[in-house]
C-alpha positions as CSV (number, residue, x, y, z in Angstrom):
1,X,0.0,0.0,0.0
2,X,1.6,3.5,-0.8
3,X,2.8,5.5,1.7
4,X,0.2,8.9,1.6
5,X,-3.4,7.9,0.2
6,X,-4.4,11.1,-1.3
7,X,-8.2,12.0,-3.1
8,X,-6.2,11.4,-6.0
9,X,-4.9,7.8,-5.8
10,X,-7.8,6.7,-3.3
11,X,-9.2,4.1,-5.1
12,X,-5.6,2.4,-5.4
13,X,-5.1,2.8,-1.6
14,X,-8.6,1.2,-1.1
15,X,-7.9,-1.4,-3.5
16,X,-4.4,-2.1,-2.4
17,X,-6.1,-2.6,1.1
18,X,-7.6,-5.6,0.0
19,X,-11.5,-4.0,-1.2
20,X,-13.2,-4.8,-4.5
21,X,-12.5,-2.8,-7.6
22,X,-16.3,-1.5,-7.9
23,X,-16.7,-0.9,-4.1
24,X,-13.6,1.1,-3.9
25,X,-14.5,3.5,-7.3
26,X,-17.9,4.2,-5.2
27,X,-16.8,5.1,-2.3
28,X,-14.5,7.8,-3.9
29,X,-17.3,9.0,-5.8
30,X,-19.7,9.2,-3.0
31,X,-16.9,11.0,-1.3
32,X,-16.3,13.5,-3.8
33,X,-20.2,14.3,-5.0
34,X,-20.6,14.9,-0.7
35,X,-17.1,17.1,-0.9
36,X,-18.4,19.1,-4.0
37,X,-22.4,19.1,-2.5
38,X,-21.2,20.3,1.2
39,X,-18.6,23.2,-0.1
40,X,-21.8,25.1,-1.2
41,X,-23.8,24.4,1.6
42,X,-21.5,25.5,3.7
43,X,-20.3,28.6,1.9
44,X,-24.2,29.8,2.0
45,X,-23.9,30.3,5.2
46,X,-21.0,32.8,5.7
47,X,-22.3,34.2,2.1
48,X,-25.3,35.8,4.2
49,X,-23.1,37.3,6.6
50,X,-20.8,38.9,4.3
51,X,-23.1,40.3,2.1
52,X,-25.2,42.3,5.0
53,X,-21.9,43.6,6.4
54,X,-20.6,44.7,2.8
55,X,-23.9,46.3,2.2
56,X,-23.7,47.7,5.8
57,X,-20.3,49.2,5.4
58,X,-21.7,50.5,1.5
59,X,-24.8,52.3,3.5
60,X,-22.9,53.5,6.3
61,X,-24.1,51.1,8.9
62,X,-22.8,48.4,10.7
63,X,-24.8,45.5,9.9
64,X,-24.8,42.3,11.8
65,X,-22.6,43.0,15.0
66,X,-24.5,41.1,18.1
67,X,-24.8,37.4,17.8
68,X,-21.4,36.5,18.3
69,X,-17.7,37.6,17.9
70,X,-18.9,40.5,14.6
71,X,-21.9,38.7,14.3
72,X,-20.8,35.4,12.5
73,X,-23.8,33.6,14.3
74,X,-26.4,36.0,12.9
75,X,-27.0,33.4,9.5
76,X,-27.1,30.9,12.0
77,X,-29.3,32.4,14.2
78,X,-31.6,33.4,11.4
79,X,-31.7,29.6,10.1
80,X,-33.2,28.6,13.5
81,X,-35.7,30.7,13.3
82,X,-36.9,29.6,9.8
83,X,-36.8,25.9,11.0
84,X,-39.3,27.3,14.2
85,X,-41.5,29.2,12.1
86,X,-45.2,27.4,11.2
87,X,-44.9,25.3,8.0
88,X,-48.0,26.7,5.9
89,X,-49.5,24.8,2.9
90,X,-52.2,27.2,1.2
91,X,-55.7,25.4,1.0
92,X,-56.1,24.3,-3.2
93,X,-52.7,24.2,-3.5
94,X,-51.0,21.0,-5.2
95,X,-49.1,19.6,-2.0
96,X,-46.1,17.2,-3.7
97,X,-44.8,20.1,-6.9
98,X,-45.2,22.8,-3.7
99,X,-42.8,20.8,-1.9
100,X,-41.0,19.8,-4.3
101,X,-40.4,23.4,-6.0
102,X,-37.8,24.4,-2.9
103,X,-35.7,21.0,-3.5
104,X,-35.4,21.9,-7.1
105,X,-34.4,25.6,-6.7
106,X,-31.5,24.4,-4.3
107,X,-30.5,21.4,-6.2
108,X,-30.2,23.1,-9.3
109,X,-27.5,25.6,-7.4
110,X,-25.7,22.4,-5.9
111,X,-25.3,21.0,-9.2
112,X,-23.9,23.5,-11.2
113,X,-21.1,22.6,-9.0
114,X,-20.2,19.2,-10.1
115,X,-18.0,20.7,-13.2
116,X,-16.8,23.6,-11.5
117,X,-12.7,22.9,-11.8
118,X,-10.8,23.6,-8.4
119,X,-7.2,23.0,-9.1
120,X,-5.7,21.2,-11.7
121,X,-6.7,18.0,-10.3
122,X,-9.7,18.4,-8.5
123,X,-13.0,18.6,-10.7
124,X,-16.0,17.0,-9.9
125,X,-16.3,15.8,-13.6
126,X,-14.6,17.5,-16.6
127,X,-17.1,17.1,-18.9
128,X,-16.4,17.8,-22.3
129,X,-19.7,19.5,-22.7
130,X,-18.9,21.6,-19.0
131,X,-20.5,24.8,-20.9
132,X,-23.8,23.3,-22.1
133,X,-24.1,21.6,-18.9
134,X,-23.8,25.1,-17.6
135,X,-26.6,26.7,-19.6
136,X,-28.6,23.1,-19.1
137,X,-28.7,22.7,-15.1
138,X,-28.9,26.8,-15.0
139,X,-32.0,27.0,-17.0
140,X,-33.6,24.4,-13.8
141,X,-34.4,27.8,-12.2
142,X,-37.0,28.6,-14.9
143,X,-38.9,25.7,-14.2
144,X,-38.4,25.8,-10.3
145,X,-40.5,29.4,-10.5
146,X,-43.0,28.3,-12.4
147,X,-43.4,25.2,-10.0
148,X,-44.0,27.2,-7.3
149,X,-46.1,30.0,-8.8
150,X,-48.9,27.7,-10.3
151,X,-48.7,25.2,-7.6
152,X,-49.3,27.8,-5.3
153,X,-52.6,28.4,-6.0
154,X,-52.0,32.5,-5.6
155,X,-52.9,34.5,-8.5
156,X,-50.3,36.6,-7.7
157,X,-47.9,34.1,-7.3
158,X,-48.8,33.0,-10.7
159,X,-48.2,36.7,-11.7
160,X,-45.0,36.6,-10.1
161,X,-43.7,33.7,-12.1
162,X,-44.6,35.1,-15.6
163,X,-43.1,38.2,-15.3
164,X,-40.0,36.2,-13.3
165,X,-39.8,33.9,-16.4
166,X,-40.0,36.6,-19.0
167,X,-36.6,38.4,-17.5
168,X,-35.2,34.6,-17.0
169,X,-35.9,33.2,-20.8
170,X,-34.9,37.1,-21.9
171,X,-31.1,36.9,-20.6
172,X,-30.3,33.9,-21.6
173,X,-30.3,34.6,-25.0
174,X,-27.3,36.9,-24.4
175,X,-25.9,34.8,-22.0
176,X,-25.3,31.8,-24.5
177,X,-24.2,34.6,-27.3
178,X,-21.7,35.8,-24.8
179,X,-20.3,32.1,-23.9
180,X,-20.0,31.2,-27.5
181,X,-16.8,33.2,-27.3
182,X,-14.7,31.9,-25.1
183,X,-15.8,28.8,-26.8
184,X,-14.3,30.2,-30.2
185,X,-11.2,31.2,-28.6
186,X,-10.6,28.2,-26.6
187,X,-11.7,25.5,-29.1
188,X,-13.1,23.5,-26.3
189,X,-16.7,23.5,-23.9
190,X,-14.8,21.9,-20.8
191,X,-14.3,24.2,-18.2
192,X,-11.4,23.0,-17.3
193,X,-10.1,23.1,-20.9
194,X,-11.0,26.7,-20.7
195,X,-9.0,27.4,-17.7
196,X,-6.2,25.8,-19.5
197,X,-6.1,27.7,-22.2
198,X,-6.2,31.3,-20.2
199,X,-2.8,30.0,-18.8
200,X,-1.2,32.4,-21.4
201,X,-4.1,35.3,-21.5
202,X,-7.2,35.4,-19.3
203,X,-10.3,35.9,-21.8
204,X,-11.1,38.8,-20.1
205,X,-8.4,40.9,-22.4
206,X,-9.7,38.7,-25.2
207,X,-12.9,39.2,-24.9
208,X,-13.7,42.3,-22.1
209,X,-17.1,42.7,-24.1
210,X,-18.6,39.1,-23.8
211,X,-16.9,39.5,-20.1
212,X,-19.6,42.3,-19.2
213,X,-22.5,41.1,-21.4
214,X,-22.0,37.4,-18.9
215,X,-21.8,39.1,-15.9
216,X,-24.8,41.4,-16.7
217,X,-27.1,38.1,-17.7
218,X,-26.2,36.5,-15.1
219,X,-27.0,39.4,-13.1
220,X,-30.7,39.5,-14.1
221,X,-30.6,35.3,-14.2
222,X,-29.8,35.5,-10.6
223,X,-32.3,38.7,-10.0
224,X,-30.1,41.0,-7.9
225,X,-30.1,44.5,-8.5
226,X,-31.0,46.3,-10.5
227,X,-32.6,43.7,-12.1
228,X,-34.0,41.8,-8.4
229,X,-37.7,42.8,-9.9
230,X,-38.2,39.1,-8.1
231,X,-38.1,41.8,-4.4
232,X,-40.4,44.6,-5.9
233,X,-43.1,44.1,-3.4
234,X,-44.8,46.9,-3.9
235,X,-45.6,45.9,-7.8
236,X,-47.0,42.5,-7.0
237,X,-46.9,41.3,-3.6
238,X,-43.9,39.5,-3.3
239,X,-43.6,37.3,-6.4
240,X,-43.5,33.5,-6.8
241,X,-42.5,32.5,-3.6
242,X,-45.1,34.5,-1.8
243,X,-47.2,31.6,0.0
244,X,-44.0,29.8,1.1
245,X,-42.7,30.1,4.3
246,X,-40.6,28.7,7.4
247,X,-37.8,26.4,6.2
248,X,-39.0,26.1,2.4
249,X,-38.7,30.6,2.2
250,X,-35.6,29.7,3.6
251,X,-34.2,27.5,1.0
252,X,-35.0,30.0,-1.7
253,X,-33.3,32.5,-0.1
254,X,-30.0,29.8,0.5
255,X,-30.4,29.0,-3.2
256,X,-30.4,32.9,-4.3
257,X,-27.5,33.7,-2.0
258,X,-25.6,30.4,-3.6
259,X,-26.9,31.4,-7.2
260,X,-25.3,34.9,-7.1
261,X,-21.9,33.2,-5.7
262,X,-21.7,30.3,-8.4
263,X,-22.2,32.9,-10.8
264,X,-19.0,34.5,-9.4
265,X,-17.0,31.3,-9.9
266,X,-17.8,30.8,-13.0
267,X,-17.3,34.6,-14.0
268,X,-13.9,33.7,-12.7
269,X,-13.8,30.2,-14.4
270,X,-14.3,31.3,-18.0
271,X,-12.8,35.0,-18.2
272,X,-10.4,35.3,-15.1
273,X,-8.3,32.0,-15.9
274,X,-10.1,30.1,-12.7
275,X,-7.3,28.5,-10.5
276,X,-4.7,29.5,-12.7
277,X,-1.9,30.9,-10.9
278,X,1.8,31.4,-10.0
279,X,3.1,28.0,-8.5
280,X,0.0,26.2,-9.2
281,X,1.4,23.2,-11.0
282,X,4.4,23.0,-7.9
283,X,1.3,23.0,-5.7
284,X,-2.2,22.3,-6.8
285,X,-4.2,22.9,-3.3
286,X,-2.8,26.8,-4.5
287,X,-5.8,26.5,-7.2
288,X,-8.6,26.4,-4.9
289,X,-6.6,30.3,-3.4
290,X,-6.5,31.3,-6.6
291,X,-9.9,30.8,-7.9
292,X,-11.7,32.1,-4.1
293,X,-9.4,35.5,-4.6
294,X,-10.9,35.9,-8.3
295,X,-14.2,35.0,-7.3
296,X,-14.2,36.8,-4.4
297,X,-13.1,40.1,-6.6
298,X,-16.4,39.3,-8.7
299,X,-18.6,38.9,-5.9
300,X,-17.9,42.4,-3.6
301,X,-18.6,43.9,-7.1
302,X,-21.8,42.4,-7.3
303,X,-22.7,43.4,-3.6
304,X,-21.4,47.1,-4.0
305,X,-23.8,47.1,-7.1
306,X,-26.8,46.1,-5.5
307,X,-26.0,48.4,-2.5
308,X,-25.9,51.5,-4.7
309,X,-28.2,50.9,-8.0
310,X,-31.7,51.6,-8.0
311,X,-34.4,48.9,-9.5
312,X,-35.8,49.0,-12.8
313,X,-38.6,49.0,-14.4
314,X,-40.1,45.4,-16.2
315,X,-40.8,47.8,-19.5
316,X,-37.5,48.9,-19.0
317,X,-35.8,45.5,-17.7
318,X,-37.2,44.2,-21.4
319,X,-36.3,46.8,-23.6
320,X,-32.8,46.6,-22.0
321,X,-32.2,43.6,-23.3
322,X,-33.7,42.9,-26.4
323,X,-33.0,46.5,-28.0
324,X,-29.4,46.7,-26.1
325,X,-27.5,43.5,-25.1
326,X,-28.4,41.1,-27.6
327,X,-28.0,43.5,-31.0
328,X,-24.3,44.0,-29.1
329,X,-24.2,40.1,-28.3
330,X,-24.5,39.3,-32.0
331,X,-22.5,42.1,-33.2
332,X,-19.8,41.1,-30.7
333,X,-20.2,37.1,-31.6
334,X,-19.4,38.3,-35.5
335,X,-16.5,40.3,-34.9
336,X,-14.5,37.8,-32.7
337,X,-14.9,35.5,-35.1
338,X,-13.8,37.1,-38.0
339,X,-10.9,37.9,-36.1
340,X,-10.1,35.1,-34.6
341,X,-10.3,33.7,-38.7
342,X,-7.5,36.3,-39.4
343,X,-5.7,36.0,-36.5
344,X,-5.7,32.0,-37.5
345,X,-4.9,33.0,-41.4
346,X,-2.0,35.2,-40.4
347,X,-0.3,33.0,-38.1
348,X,-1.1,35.3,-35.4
349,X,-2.7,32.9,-33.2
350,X,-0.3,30.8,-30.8
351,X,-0.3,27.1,-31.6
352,X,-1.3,25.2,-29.2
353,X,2.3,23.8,-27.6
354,X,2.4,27.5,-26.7
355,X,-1.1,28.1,-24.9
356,X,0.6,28.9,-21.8
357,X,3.2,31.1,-23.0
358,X,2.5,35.1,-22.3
359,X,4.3,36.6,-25.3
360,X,2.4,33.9,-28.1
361,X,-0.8,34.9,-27.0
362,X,0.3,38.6,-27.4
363,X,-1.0,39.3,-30.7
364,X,-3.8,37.4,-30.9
365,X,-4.7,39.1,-27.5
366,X,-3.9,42.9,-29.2
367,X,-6.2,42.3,-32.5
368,X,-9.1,40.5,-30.1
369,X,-8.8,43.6,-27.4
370,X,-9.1,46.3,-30.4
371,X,-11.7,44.7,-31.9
372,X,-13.7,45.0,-28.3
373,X,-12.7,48.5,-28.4
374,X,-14.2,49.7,-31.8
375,X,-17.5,47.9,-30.4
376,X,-17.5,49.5,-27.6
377,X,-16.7,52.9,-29.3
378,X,-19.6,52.3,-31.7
379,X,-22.0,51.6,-29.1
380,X,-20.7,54.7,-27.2
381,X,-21.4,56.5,-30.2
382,X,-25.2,55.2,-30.8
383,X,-26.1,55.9,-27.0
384,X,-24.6,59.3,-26.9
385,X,-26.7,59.8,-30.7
386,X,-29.5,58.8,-28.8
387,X,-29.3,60.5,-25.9
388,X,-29.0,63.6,-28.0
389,X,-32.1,63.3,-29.8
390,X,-34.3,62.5,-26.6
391,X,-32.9,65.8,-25.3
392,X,-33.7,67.8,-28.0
393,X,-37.1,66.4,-28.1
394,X,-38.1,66.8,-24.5
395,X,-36.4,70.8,-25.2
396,X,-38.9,71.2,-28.3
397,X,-41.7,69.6,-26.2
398,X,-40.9,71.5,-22.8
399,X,-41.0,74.6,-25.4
400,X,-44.4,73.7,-26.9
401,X,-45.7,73.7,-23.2
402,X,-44.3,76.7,-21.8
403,X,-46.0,78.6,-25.1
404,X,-49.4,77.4,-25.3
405,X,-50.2,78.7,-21.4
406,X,-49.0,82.4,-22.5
407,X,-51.0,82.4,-25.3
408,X,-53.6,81.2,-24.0
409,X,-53.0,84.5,-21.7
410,X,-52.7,86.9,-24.7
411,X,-55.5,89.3,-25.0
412,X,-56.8,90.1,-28.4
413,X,-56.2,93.3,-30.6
414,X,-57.8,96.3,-29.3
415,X,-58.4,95.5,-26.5
């Protein structure tokens, strides 16, 4: 038997121990999918406290500073009281998919985390189809809302979940566009293939367009500000969700909190190179510092953004996307491609011995980032155009207005 049984050789330790092949290859998958289910569950917890003393600290407050040493033991705290409160099942409702609607919005989180590569050697399975996987298990949330708005039996619940599904179905049309890139540039759907192949050049400087147009669908696919429309009480009660309570409000909220953080690793995952790092193939377990410092970097954006924008509008949500981020999704999708062709046909782009090396992926990295920049310019351009024209039409109008009560004023000739 070897001298350090690691995760990595554990069947062979197992099986060098004298236990059958099959039994051994089990047990270090049952170990792993608990290990890759428990991280999450775990991380929800300390998410909650983090994001009400980031908020706090945005707001100029101090947030959770009682139960316990800074208030650690406030999310704590807080989950015993959801397991106390009264479990309420509205009369008419359909008992097993209103049940079952809580399971499926955390579950869906949880599994979103079985291709999520760690380090170099730990992933829960590099699938070679990580990305669709991605966009598959993420689009469970769709169906979880709708579950628990008809089953509800709430006409306002029911409400709720159109207008939720609307912004859902909306951004992931963008979201895929933006994907597709980093796709193209990688030559590969396995996100740990992707994280490979940013060894050299995070996509990010490839691709800083796509970057933003992901972060800003997953924004709304999440439903935190200023797209959380999913919180705007006032409008229509309180959405989907609004006949559930004690432990099953509870794990919508844990599977929201977990959603917006898994959103942050995989921002880091496919545009921030993951767990690739300084000294990381010396020392793997570095990976897992690398990717929590990246994600971490992605997720105090997100909670300074939801601390400081204001909510829009549905009309407005709608417009936003399919009259601004998917024209520049498809624009952007076209022009990466045609340069990555000429990168390709000039011998531009690094071959692939020489992935990892900074100075090969230099020009290839140059035309790509240019190419984001004259997008960006000519969006710049047709907002500012835009913009322009409302103001001069509100000046005209404000004009018109301003004149009709003074002549209405004016006395006649003669007189």
């Amino acid at each position: 038997m070897t001298d350090v049984c690691s995760i990595n050789n554990l069947t062979r330790c197992l099986m060098d121990g004298g236990m059958n092949a099959g039994l051994a290859n089990f047990i270090t998958l049952l170990l792993g999918v608990v290990a890759t289910a428990t991280l999450p569950l775990v991380t929800v917890i300390f998410l909650i406290w983090v994001e009400r003393k980031i908020a706090a600290r945005v707001q100029d407050r101090f947030g959770p500073n009682r139960v316990g040493p800074w208030g650690l033991l406030q999310p704590v705290a807080d989950a015993l009281k959801l397991l106390t409160k009264e479990d309420i099942t509205p009369t008419g409702a359909d008992k097993f998919i209103y049940n079952l609607a809580p399971i499926i919005s955390f579950a869906s989180i949880v599994l979103l985390w079985a291709v999520v590569p760690f380090t170099p050697l730990h992933v829960g399975a590099n699938l070679a189809i990580g990305v669709l996987y991605f966009m598959a298990v993420g689009s469970i949330a769709t169906i979880k809302v709708m579950v628990a708005g008809w089953s509800s039996n709430n006409k306002y619940a029911l409400l709720g979940a159109f207008r939720t599904i609307a912004q859902l179905l909306s951004y992931e049309v963008p979201l895929v566009l933006a994907l597709i890139v980093p796709v193209m540039i990688a030559g590969t759907m396995s996100l740990q293939g992707l994280t490979v192949a940013q060894q050299g050049m995070w996509f990010v400087f490839m691709a800083p367009v796509a970057a933003v147009i992901f972060f800003i669908a997953n924004l709304a696919e999440v439903g935190r500000a200023p797209f959380d429309l999913l919180e705007a009480e006032s409008e229509i009660i309180a959405g989907y969700n609004i006949e559930y309570s004690g432990f099953k409000f509870g794990m919508f909220m844990a599977g929201e909190f977990m959603h917006a953080f898994t959103v942050c690793v995989l921002t880091a995952v496919i545009f921030l190179g993951g767990w690739s790092g300084p000294l990381v193939h010396e020392l793997p377990v570095l990976g897992f510092v690398w990717l929590g410092m990246k994600t971490a970097l992605v997720y105090i954006f997100m909670l300074v953004l939801r601390s400081t924008v204001p909510r829009v509008r549905i009309d407005q949500l709608m417009a936003f996307n399919w009259k601004f981020l998917v024209p520049i999704s498809i624009i952007n999708l076209l022009v990466t491609a045609l340069l990555l062709y000429v990168t390709r046909a000039l011998g531009l782009a690094p071959a692939p011995e020489q992935a990892t090396d900074f100075i090969a992926n230099l020009p290839q990295t140059l035309v790509l980032f240019v190419g984001n920049l004259v997008v960006i310019g000519i969006v710049v351009t047709l907002i500012r155009n835009w913009g322009r024209q409302q103001r001069l039409a509100d000046e005209a109008r404000f004009a018109t207005t301003e004149e009709e009560p003074a002549a209405a004023l004016s006395l006649p000739a003669g007189h």
